[in-house]
Biopython code that builds the backbone (N, CA, C, O; Angstrom):
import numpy as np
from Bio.PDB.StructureBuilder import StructureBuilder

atoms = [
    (1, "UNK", "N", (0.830, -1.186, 0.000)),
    (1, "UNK", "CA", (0.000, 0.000, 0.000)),
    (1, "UNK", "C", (0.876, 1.253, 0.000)),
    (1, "UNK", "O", (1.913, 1.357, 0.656)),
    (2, "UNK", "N", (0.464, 2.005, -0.639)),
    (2, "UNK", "CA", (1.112, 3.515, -1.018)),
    (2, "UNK", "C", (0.720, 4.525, -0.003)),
    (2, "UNK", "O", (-0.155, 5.357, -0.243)),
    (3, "UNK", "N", (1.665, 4.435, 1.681)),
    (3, "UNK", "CA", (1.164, 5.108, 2.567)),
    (3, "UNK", "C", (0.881, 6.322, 2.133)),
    (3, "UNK", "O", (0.952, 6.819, 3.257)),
    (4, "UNK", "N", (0.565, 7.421, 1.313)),
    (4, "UNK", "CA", (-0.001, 8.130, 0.970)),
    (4, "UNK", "C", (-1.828, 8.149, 0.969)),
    (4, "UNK", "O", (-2.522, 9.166, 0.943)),
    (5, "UNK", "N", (-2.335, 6.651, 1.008)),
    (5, "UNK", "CA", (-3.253, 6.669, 0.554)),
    (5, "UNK", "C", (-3.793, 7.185, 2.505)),
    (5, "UNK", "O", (-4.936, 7.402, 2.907)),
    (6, "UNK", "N", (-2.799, 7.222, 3.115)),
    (6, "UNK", "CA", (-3.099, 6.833, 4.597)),
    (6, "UNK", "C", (-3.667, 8.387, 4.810)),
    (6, "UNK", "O", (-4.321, 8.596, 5.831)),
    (7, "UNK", "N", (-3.441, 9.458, 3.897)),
    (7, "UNK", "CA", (-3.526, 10.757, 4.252)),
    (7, "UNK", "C", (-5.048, 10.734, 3.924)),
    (7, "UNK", "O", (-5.458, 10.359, 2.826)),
    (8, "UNK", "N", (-5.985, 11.215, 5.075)),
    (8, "UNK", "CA", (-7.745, 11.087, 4.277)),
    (8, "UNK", "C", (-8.328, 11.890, 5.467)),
    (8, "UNK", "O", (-7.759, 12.126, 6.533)),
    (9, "UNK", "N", (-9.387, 12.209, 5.139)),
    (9, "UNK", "CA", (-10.558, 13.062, 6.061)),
    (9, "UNK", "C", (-10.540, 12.715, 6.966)),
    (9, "UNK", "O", (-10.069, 11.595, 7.165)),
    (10, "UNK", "N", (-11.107, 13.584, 8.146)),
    (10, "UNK", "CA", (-11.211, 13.123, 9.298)),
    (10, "UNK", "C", (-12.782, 12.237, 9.583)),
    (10, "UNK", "O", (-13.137, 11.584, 10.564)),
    (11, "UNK", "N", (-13.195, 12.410, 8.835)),
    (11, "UNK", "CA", (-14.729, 11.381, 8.669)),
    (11, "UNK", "C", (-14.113, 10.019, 8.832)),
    (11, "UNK", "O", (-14.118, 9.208, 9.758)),
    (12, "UNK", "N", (-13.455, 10.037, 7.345)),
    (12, "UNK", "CA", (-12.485, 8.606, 7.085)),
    (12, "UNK", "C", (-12.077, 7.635, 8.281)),
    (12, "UNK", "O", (-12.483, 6.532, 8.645)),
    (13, "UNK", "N", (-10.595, 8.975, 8.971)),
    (13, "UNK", "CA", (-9.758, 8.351, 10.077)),
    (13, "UNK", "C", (-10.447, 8.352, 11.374)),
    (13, "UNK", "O", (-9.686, 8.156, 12.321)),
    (14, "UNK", "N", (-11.862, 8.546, 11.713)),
    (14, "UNK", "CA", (-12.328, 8.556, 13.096)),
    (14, "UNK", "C", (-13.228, 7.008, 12.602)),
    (14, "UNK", "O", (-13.843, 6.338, 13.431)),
    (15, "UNK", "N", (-13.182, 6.805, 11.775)),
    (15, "UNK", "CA", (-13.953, 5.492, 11.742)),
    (15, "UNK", "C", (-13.233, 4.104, 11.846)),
    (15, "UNK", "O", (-13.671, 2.954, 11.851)),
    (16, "UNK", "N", (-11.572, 4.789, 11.952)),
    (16, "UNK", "CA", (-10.873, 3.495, 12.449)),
    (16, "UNK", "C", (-10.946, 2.986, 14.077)),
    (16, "UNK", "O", (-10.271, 2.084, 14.575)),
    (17, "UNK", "N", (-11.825, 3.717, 14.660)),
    (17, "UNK", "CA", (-11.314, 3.618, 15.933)),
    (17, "UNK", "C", (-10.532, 3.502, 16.558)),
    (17, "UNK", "O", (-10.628, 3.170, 17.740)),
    (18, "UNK", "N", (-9.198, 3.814, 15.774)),
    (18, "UNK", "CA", (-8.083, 4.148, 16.367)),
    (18, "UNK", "C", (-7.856, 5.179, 17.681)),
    (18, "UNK", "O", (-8.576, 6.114, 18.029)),
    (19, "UNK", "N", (-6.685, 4.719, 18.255)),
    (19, "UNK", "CA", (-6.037, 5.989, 18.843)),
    (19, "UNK", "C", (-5.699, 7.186, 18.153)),
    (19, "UNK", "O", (-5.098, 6.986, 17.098)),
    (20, "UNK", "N", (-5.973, 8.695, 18.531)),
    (20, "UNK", "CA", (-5.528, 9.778, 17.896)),
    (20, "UNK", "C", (-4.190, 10.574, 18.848)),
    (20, "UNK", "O", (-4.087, 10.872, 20.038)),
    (21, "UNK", "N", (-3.328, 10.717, 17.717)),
    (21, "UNK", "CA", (-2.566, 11.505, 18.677)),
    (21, "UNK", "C", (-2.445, 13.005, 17.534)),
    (21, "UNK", "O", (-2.836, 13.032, 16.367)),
    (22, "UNK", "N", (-1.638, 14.414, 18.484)),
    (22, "UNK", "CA", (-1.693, 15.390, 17.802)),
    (22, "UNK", "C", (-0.255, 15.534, 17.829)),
    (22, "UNK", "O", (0.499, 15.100, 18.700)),
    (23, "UNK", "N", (0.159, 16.418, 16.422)),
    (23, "UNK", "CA", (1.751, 16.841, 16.801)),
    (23, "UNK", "C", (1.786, 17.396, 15.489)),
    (23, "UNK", "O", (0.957, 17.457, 14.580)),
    (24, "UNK", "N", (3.523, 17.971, 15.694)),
    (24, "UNK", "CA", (3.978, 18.867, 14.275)),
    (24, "UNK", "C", (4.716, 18.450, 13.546)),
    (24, "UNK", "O", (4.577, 19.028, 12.468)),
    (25, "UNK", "N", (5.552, 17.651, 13.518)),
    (25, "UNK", "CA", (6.525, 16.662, 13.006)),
    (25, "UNK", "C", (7.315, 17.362, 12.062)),
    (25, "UNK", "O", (7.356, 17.095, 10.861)),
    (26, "UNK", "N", (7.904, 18.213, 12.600)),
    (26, "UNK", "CA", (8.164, 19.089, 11.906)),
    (26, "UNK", "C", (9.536, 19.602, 12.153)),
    (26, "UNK", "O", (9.469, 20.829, 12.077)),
    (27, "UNK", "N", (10.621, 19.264, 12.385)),
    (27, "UNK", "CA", (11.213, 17.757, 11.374)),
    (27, "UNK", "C", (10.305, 16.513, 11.871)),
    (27, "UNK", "O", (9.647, 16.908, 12.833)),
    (28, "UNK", "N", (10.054, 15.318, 11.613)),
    (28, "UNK", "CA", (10.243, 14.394, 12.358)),
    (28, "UNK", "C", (11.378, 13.738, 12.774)),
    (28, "UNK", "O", (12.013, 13.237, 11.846)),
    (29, "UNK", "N", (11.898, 13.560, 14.029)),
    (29, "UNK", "CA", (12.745, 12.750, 14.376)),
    (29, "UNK", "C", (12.463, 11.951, 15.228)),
    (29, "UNK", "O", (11.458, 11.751, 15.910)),
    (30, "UNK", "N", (13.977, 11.239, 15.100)),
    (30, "UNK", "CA", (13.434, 9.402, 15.862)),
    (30, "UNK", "C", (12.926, 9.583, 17.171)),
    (30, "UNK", "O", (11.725, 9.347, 17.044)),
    (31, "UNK", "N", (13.181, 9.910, 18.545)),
    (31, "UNK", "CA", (12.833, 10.728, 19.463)),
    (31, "UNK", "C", (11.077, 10.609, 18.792)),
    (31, "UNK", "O", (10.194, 9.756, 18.881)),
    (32, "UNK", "N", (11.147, 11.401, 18.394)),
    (32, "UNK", "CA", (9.390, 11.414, 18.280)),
    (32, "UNK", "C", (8.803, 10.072, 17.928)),
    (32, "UNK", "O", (7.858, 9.539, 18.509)),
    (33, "UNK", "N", (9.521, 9.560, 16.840)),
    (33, "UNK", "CA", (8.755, 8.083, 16.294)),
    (33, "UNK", "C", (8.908, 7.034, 17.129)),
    (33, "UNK", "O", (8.302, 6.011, 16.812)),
    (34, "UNK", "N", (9.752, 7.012, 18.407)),
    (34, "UNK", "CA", (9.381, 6.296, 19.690)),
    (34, "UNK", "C", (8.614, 6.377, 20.428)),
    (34, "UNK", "O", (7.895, 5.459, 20.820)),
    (35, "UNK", "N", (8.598, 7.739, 20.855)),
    (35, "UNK", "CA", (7.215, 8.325, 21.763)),
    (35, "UNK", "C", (5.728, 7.872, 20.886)),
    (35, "UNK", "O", (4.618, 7.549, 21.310)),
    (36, "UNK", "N", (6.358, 8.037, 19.273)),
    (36, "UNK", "CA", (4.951, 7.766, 18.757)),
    (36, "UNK", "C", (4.203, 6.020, 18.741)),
    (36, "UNK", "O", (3.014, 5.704, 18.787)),
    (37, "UNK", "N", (5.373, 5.191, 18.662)),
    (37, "UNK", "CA", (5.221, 3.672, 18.916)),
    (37, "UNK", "C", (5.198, 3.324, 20.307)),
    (37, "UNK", "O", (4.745, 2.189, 20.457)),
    (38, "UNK", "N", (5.457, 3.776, 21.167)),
    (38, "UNK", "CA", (5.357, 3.793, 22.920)),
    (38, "UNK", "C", (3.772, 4.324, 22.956)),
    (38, "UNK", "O", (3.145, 3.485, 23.603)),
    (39, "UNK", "N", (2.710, 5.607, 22.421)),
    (39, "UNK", "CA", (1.498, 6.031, 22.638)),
    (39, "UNK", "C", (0.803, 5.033, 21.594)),
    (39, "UNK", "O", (-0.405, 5.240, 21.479)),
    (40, "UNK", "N", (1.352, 3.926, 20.760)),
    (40, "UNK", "CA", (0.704, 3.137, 19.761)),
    (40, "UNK", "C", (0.223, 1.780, 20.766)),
    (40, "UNK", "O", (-0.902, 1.288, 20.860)),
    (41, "UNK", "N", (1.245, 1.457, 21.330)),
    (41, "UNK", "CA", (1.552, 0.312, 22.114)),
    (41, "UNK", "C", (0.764, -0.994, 21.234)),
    (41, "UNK", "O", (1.133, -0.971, 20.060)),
    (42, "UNK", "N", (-0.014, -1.874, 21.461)),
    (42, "UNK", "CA", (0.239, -2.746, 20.220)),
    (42, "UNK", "C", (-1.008, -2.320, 19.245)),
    (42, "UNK", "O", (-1.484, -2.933, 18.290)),
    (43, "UNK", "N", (-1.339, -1.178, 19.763)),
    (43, "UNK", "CA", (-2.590, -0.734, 18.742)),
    (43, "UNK", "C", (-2.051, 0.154, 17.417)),
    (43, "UNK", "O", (-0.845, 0.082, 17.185)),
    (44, "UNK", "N", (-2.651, 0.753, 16.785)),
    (44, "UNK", "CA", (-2.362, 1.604, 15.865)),
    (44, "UNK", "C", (-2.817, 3.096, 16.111)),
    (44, "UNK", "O", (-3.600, 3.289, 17.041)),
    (45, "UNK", "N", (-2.503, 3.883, 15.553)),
    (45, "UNK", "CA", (-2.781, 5.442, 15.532)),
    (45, "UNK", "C", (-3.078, 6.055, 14.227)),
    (45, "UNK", "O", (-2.624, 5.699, 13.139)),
    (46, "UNK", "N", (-3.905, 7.033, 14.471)),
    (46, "UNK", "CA", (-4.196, 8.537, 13.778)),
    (46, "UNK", "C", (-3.515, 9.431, 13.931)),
    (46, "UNK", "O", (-3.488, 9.825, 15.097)),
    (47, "UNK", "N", (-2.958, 9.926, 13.291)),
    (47, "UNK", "CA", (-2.004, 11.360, 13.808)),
    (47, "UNK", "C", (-2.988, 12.340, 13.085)),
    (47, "UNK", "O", (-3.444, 12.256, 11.945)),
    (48, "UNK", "N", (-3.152, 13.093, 13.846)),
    (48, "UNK", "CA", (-3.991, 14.668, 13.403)),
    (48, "UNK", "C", (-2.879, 15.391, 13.347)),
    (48, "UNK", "O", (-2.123, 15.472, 14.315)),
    (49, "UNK", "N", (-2.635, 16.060, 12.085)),
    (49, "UNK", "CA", (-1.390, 16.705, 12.084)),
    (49, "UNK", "C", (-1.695, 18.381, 12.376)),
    (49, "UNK", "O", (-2.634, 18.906, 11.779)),
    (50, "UNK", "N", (-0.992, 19.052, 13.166)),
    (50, "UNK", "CA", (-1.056, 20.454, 13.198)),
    (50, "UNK", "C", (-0.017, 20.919, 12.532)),
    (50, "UNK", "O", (0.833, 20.155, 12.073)),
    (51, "UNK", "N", (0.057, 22.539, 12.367)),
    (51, "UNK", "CA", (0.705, 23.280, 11.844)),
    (51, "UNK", "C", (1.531, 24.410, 12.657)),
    (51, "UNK", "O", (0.861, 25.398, 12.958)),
    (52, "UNK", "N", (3.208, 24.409, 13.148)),
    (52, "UNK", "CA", (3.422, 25.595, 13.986)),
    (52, "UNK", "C", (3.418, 26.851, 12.662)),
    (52, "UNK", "O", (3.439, 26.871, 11.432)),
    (53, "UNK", "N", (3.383, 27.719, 13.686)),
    (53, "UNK", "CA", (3.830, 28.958, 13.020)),
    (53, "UNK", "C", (4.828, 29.333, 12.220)),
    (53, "UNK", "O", (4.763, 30.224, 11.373)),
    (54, "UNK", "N", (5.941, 28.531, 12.527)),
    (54, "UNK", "CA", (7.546, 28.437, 11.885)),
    (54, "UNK", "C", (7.574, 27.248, 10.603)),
    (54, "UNK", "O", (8.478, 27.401, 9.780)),
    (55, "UNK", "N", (6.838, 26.337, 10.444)),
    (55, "UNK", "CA", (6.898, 25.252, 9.722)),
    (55, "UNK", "C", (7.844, 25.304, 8.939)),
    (55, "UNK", "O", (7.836, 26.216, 8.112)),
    (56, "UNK", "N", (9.008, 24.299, 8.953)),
    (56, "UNK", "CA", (9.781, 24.254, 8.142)),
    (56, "UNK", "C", (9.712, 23.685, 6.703)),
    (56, "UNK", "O", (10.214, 24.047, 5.639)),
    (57, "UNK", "N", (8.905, 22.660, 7.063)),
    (57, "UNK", "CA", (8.547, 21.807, 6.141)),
    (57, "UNK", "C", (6.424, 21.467, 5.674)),
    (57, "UNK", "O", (5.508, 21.117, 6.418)),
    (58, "UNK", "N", (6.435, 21.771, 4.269)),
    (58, "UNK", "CA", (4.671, 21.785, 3.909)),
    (58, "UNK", "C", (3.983, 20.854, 4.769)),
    (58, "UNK", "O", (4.505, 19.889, 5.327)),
    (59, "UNK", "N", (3.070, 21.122, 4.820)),
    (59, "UNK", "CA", (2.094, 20.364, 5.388)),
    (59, "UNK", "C", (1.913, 18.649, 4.680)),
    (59, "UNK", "O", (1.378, 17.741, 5.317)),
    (60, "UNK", "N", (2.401, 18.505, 3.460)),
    (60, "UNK", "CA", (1.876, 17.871, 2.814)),
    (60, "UNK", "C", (2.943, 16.543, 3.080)),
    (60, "UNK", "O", (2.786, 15.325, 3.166)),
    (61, "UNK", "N", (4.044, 17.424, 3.154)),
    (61, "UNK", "CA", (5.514, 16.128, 3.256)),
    (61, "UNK", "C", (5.352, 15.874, 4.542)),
    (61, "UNK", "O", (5.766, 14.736, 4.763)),
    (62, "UNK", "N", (4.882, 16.468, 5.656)),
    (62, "UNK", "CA", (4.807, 16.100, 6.973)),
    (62, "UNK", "C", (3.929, 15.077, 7.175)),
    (62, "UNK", "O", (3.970, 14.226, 8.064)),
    (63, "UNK", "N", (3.263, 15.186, 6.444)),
    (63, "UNK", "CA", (1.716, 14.006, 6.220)),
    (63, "UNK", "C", (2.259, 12.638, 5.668)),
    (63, "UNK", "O", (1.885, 11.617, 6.246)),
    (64, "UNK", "N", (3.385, 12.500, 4.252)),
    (64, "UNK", "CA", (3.799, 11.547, 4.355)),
    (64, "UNK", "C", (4.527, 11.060, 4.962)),
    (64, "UNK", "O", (4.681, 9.846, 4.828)),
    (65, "UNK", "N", (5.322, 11.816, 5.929)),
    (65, "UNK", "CA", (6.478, 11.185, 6.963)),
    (65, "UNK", "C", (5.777, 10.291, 7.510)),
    (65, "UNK", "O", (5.862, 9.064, 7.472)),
    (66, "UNK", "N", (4.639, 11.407, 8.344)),
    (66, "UNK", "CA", (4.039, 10.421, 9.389)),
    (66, "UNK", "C", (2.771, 9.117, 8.864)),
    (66, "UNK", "O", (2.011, 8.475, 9.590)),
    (67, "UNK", "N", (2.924, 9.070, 7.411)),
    (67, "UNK", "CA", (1.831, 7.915, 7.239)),
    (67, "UNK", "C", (3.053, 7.033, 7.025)),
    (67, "UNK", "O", (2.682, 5.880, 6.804)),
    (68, "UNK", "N", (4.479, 7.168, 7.011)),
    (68, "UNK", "CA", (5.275, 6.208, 6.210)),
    (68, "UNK", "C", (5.330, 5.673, 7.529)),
    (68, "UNK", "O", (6.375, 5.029, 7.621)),
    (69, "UNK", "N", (4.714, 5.646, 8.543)),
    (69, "UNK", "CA", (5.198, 4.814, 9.725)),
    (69, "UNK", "C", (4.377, 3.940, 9.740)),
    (69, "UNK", "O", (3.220, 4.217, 9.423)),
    (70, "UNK", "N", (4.702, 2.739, 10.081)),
    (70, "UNK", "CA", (3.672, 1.204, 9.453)),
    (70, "UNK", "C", (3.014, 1.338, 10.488)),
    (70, "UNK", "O", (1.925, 0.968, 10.051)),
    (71, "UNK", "N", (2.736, 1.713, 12.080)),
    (71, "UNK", "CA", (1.662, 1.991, 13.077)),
    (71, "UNK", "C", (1.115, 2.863, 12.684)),
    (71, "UNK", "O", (0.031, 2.928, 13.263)),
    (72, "UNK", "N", (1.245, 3.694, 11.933)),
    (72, "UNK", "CA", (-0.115, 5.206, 11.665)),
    (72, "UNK", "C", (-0.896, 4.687, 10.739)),
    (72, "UNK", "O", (-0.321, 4.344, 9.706)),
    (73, "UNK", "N", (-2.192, 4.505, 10.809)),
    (73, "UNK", "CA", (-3.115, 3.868, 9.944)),
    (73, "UNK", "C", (-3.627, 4.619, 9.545)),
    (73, "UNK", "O", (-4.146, 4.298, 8.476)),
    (74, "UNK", "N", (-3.931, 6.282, 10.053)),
    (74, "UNK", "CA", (-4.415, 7.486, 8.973)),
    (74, "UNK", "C", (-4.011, 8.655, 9.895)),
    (74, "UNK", "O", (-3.888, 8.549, 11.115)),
    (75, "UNK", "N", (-3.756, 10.147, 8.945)),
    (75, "UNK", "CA", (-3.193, 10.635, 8.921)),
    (75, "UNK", "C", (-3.970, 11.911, 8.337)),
    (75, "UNK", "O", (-4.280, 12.026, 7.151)),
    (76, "UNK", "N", (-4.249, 12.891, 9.380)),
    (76, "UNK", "CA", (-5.171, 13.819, 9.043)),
    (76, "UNK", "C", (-4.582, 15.521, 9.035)),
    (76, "UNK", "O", (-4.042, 15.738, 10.119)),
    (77, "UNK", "N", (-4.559, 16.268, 8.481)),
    (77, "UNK", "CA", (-4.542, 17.510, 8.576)),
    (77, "UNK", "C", (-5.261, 18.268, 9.638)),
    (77, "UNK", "O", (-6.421, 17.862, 9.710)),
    (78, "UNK", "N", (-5.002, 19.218, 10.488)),
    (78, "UNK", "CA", (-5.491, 19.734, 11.408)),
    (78, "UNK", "C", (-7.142, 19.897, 10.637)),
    (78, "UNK", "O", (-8.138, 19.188, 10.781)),
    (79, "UNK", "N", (-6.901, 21.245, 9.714)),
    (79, "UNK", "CA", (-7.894, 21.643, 8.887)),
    (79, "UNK", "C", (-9.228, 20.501, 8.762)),
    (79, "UNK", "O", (-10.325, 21.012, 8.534)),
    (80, "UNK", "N", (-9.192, 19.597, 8.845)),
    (80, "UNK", "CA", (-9.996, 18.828, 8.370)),
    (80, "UNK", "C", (-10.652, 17.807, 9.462)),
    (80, "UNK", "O", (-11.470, 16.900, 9.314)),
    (81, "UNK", "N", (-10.062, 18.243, 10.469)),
    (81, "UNK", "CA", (-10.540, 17.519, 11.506)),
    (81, "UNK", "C", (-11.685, 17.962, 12.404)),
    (81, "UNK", "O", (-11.902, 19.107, 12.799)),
    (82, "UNK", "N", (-12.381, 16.856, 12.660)),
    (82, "UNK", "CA", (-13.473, 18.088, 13.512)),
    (82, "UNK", "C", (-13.090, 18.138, 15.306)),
    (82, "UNK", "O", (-11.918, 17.845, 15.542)),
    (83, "UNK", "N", (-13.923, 18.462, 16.494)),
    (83, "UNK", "CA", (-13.303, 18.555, 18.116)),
    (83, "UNK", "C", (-13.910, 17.019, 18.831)),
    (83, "UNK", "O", (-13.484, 16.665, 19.931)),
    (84, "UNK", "N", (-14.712, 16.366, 18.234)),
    (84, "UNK", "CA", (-14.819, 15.122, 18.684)),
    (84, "UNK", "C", (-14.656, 14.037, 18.992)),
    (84, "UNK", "O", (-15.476, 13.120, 18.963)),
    (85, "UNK", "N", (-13.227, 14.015, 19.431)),
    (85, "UNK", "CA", (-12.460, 12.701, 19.921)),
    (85, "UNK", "C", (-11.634, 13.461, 20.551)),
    (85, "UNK", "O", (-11.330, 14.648, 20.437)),
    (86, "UNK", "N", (-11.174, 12.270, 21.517)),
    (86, "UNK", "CA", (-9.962, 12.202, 22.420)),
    (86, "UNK", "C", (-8.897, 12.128, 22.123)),
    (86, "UNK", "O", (-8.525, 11.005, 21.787)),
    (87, "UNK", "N", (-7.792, 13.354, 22.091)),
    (87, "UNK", "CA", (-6.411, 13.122, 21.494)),
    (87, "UNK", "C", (-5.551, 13.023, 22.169)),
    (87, "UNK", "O", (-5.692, 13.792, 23.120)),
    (88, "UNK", "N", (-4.681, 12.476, 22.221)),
    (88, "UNK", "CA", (-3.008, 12.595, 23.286)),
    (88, "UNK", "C", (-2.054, 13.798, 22.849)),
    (88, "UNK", "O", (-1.557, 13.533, 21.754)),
    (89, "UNK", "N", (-1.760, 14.663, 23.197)),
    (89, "UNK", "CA", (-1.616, 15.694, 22.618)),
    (89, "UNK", "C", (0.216, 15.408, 22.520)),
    (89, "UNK", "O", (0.886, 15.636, 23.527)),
    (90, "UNK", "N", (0.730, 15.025, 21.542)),
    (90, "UNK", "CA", (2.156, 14.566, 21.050)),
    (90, "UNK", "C", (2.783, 16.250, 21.281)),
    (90, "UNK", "O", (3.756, 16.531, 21.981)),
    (91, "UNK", "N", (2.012, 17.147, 20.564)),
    (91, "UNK", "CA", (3.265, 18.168, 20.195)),
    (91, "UNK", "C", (3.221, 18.697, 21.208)),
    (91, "UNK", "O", (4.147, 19.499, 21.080)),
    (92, "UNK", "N", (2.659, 18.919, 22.543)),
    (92, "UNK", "CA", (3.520, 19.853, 23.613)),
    (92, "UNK", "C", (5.254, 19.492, 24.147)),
    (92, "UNK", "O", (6.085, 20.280, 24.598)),
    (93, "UNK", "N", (5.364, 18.114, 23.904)),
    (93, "UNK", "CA", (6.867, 17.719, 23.937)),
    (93, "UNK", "C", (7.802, 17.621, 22.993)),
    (93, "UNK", "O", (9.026, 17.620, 23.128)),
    (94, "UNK", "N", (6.790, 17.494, 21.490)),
    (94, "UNK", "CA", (7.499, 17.668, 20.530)),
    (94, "UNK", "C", (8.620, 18.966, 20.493)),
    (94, "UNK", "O", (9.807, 19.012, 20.169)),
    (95, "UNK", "N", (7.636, 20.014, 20.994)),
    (95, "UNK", "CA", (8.229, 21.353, 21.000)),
    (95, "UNK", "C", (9.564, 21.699, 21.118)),
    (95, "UNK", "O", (10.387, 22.288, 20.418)),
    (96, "UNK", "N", (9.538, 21.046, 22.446)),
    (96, "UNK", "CA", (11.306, 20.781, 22.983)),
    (96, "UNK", "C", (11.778, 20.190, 22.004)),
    (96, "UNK", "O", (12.489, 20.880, 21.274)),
    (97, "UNK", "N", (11.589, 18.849, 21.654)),
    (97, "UNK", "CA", (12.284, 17.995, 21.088)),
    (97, "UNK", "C", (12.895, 18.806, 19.580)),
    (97, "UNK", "O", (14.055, 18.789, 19.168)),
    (98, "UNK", "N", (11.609, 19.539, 18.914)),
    (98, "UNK", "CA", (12.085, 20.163, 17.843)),
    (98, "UNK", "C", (12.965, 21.009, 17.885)),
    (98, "UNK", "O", (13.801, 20.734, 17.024)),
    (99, "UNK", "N", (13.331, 22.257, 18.649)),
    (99, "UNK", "CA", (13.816, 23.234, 19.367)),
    (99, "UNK", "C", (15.103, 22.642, 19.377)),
    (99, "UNK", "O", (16.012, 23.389, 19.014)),
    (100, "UNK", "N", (15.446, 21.345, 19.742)),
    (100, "UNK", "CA", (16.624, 20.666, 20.188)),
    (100, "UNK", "C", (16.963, 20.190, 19.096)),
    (100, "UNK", "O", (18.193, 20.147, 19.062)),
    (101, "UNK", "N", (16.486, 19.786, 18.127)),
    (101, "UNK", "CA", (17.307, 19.794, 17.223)),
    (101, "UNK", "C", (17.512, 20.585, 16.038)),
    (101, "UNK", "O", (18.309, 20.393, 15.119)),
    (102, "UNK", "N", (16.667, 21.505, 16.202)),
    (102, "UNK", "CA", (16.976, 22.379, 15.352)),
    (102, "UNK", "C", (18.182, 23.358, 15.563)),
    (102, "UNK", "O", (18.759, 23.939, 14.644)),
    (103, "UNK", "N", (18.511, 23.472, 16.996)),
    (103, "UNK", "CA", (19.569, 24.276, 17.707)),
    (103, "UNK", "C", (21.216, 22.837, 17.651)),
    (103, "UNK", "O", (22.331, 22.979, 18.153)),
    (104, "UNK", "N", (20.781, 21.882, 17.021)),
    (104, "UNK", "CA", (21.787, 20.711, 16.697)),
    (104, "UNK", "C", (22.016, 21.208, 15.140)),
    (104, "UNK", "O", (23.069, 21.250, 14.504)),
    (105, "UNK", "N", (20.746, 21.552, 14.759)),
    (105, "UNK", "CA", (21.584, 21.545, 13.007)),
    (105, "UNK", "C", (22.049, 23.218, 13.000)),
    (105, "UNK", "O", (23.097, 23.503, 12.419)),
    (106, "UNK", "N", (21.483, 23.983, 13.463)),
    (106, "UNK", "CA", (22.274, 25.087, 13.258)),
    (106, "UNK", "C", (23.413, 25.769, 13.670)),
    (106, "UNK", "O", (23.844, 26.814, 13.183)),
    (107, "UNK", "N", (24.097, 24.830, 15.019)),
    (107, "UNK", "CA", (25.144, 24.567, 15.488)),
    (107, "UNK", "C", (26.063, 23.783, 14.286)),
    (107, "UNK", "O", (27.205, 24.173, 14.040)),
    (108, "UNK", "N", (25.796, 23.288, 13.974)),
    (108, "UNK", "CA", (26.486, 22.169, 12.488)),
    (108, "UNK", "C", (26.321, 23.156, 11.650)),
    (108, "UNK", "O", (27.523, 23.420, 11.608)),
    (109, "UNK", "N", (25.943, 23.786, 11.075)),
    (109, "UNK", "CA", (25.915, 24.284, 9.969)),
    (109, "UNK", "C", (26.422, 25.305, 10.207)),
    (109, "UNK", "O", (26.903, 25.754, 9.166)),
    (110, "UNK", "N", (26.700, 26.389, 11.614)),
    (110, "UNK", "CA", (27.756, 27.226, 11.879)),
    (110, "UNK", "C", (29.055, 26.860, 11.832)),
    (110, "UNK", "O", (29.953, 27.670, 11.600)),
    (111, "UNK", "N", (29.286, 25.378, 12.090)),
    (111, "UNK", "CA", (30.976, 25.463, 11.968)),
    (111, "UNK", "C", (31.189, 24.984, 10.734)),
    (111, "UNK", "O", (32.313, 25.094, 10.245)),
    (112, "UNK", "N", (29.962, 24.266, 9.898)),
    (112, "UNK", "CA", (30.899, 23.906, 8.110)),
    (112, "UNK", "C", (31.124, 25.289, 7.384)),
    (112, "UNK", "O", (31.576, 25.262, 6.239)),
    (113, "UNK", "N", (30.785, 26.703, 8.086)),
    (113, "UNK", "CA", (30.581, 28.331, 7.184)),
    (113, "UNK", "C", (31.864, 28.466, 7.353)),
    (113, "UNK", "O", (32.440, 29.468, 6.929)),
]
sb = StructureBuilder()
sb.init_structure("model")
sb.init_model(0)
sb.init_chain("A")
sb.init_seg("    ")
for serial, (resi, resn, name, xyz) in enumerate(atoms, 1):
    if name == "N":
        sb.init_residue(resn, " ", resi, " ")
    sb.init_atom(name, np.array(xyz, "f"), 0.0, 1.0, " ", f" {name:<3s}", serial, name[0])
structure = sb.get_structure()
């Protein structure tokens, strides 16, 4: 299957009865895709994807990162989601996590100048 197809409405992904989690993935890093298989545990997930303010990366490539993970069974855009389910809210730690490595690559990329 062409995890792409995993990206779909939130009509769609609330009918898996999946777990939902929220976040920015924005980079994604491994750090996150543990936390994200640790909140999967042997079930599967929805990621409702949000958008920060800074986004480094489209909305759209963030969507396939996180469907390319064989536990995310769908994969929703904030936009499209409606307030009726229970989410685990991923990106308040993401935050840090992103922050941290983004202050890793721009440390690297100050000393190759």
């Amino acid at each position: 299957m062409d995890s792409r197809n995993k990206i779909m409405s939130w009509r769609q992904a609330k009918e898996t009865g999946a777990r939902v989690v929220t976040g920015y993935f924005d980079p994604m890093i491994p750090a996150q895709v543990e936390r994200l298989r640790r909140i999967a545990g042997d079930g599967r997930l929805v990621v409702l994807l949000k958008t920060p303010e800074d986004a480094y990366l489209d909305v759209r490539a963030r969507a396939e990162l996180a469907a390319s993970l064989a536990f995310v069974i769908a994969v929703v855009v904030e936009d499209a989601a409606g307030g009726d389910v229970e989410v685990v809210p991923a990106h308040e730690e993401e935050a840090r996590l992103r922050e941290q490595f983004l202050s890793l690559v721009r440390d690297k990329a100050a000393v190759k100048a």
